[in-house]
C-alpha positions in Angstrom: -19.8 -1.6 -3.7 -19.6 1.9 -4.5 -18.5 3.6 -7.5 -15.1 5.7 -7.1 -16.0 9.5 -7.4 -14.5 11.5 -10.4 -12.8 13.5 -7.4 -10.9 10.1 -5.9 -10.2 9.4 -9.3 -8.4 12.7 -10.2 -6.7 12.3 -6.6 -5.6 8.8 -7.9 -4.5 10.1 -11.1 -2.7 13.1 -9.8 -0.4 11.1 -7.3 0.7 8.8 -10.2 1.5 12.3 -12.1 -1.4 11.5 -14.6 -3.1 15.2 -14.1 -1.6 17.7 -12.5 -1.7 18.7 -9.2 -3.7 21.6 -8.2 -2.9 23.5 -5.3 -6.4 24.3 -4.1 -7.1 20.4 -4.2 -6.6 20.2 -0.5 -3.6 17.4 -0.4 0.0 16.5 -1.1 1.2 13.7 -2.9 4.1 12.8 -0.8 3.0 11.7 2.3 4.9 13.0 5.6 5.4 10.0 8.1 5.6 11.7 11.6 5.8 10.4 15.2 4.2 11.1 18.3 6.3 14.1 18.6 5.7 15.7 15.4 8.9 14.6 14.4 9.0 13.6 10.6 11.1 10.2 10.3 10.3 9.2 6.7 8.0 10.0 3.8 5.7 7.9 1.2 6.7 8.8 -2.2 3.9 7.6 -4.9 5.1 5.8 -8.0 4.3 8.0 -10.3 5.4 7.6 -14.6 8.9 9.0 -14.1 9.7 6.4 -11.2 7.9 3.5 -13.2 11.0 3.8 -15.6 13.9 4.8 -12.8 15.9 1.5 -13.4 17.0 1.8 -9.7 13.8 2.0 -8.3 12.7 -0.9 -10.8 15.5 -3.3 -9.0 15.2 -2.4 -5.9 11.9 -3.6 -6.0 12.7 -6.4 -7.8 14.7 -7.5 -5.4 12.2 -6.8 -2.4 9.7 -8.7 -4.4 12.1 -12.0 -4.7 13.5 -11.9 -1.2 9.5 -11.9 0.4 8.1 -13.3 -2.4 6.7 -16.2 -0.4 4.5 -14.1 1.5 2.4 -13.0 -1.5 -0.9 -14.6 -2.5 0.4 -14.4 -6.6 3.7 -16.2 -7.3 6.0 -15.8 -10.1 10.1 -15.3 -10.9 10.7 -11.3 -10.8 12.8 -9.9 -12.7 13.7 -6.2 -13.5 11.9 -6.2 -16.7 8.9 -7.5 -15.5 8.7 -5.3 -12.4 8.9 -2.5 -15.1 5.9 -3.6 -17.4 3.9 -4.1 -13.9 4.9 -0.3 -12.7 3.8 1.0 -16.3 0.4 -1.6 -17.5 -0.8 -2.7 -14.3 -0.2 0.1 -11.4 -0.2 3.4 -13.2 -3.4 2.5 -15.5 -5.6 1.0 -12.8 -7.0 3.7 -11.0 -8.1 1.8 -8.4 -4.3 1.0 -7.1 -1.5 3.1 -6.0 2.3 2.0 -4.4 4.2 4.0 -2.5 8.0 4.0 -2.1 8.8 4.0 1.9 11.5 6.0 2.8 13.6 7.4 5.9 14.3 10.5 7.2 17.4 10.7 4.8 15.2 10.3 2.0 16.6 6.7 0.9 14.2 4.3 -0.3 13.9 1.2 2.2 10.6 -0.2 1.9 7.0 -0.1 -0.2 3.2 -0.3 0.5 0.3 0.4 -1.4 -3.5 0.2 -1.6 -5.3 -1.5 -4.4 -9.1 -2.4 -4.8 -10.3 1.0 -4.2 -13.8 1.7 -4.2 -15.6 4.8 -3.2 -16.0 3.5 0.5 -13.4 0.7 0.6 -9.7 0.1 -0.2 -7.2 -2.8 0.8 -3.8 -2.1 2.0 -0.9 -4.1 0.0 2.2 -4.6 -0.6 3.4 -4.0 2.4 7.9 -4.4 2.4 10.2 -3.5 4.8 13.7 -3.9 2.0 16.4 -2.1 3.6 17.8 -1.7 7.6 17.8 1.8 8.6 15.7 4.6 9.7 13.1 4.9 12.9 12.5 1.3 14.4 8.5 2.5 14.0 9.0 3.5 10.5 7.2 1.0 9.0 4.0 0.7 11.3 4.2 4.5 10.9 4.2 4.6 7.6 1.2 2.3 7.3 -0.8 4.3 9.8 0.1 7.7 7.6 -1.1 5.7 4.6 -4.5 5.1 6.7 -5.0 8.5 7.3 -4.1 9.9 3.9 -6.6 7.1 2.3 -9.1 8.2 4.8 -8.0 12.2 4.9 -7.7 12.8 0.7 -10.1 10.3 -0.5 -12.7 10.0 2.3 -12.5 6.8 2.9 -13.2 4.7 5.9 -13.8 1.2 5.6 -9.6 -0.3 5.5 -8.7 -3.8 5.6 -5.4 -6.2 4.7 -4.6 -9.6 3.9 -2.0 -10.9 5.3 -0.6 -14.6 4.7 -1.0 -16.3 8.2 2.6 -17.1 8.6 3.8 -13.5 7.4 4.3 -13.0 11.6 6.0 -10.1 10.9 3.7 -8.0 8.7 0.7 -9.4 10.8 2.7 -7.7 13.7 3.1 -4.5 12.4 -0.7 -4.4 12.2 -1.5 -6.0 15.4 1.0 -3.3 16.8 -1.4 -0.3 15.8 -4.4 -1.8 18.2 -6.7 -0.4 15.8 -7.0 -3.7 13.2 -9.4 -6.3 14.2 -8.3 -9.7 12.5 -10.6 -12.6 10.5 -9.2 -15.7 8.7 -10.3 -17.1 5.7 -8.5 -20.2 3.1 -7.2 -18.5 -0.3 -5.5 -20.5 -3.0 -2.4 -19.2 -4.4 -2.2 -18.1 -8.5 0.2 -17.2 -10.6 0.7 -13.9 -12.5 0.9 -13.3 -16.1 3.8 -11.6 -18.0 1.0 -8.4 -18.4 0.7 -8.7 -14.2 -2.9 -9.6 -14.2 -3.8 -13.0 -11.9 -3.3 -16.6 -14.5 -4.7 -19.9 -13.4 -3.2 -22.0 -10.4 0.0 -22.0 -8.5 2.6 -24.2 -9.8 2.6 -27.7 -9.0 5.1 -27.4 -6.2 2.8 -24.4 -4.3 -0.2 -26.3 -5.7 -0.2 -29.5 -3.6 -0.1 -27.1 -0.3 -2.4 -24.8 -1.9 -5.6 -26.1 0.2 -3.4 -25.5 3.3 -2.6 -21.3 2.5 -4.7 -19.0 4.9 -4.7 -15.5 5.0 -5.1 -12.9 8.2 -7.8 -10.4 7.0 -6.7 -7.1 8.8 -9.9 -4.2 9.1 -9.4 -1.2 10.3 -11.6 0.2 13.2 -11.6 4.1 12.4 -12.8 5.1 16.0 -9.5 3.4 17.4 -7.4 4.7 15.0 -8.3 8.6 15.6 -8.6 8.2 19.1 -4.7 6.2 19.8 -3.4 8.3 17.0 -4.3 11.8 17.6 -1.6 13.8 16.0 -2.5 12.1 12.9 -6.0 12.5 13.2 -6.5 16.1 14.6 -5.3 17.4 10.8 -7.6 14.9 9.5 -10.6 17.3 11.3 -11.1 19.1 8.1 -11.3 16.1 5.7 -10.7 17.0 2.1 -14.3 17.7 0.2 -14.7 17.0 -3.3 -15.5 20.3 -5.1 -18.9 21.2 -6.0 
């Protein structure tokens, strides 16, 4: 496993509104999510410090979280206030991790996804929501493909994967939808999570005595298919952004 560069890093660091964002570095912090007609139907928003505290941001994901919590590997009650302390201790001090609000062409918030586990070669897709109706039927699978090519655009990245709960049919559709993901499956218990957001011991007793019967989907990404059935989100991709000498 390779060691994150100090460029990813900053790149991290700047979405989250850590460092500021220089001009010349090459990328944007809000992602554009366009079609196959270069027609922009949504955009990712990072959660950066001044969202982590926006109290409706904080309950709408709240409420995402509890109404799909079952499809989560970690399971725990959410509540506003703990959402909150995960945004600010967990998400916007590990560099390795960034969430993204999904939104539509309005500019209203309807969904999340993130990427955590970042390497310098590797990162895992996450937190994938869909919380609100509205906005471009594709918007989500679009918005996960945009997320691919920024991941492998800003921060040079090509190995991408996903783990997906085996009965989370729709997720596991999104990303069988793209016909770039080739798919594995593997047992993983379920845990809990600690007030502080970092994984505890084992699932309750009620998850626990189904525990051995939990299997995730792993998702990876095949790069060649995604440029080639993706093209008008890999031609910009061409000039890759280069860390600085």
């Amino acid at each position: 496993m390779s060691e994150m560069s100090e460029y990813q890093r900053s790149v991290i660091r700047t979405c989250k509104g850590l460092e500021a964002n220089d001009s010349g570095a090459g990328f944007e912090t809000e992602i554009a999510v366009v079609n196959e007609k270069n027609e922009r139907i949504g955009s990712l928003r990072p959660l950066d410090c001044h969202l982590a505290d926006d109290e409706g941001v904080v309950n709408s994901l709240t409420v995402w979280r509890r109404r799909f919590g079952r499809f989560f590997f970690t399971q725990f009650e959410p509540t506003d206030e703990r959402t909150k302390s995960w945004l600010n201790n967990v998400v916007l001090k590990d560099d390795t991790r960034l969430l993204f609000l999904v939104k539509d062409a309005a500019g209203r918030p309807v969904g999340n996804l993130g990427a955590c586990s970042i390497t310098g070669e590797s990162a895992e897709l996450d937190n994938f929501i869909r919380g609100e109706r509205g906005g471009d039927p594709k918007l989500m699978l679009l918005s996960g493909l945009s997320l691919v090519g920024w991941i492998y655009g800003a921060l040079n990245i090509e190995k991408i994967h996903a783990r997906v709960i085996a009965n989370n049919f729709r997720t596991l559709s999104v990303y069988e939808a793209t016909g770039c993901f080739d798919r594995g499956e593997v047992p993983e218990p379920l845990q809990e999570v600690a007030d502080d957001g970092n994984a505890g011991g084992p699932a309750a007793p009620d998850a626990q005595a189904s525990r051995e019967e939990i299997r995730f989907v792993k998702m990876t990404l095949d790069v060649q298919k995604f440029l080639s059935r993706y093209p008008w989100m890999a031609n910009p991709l061409s000039r890759r952004v280069k860390a600085p000498n």
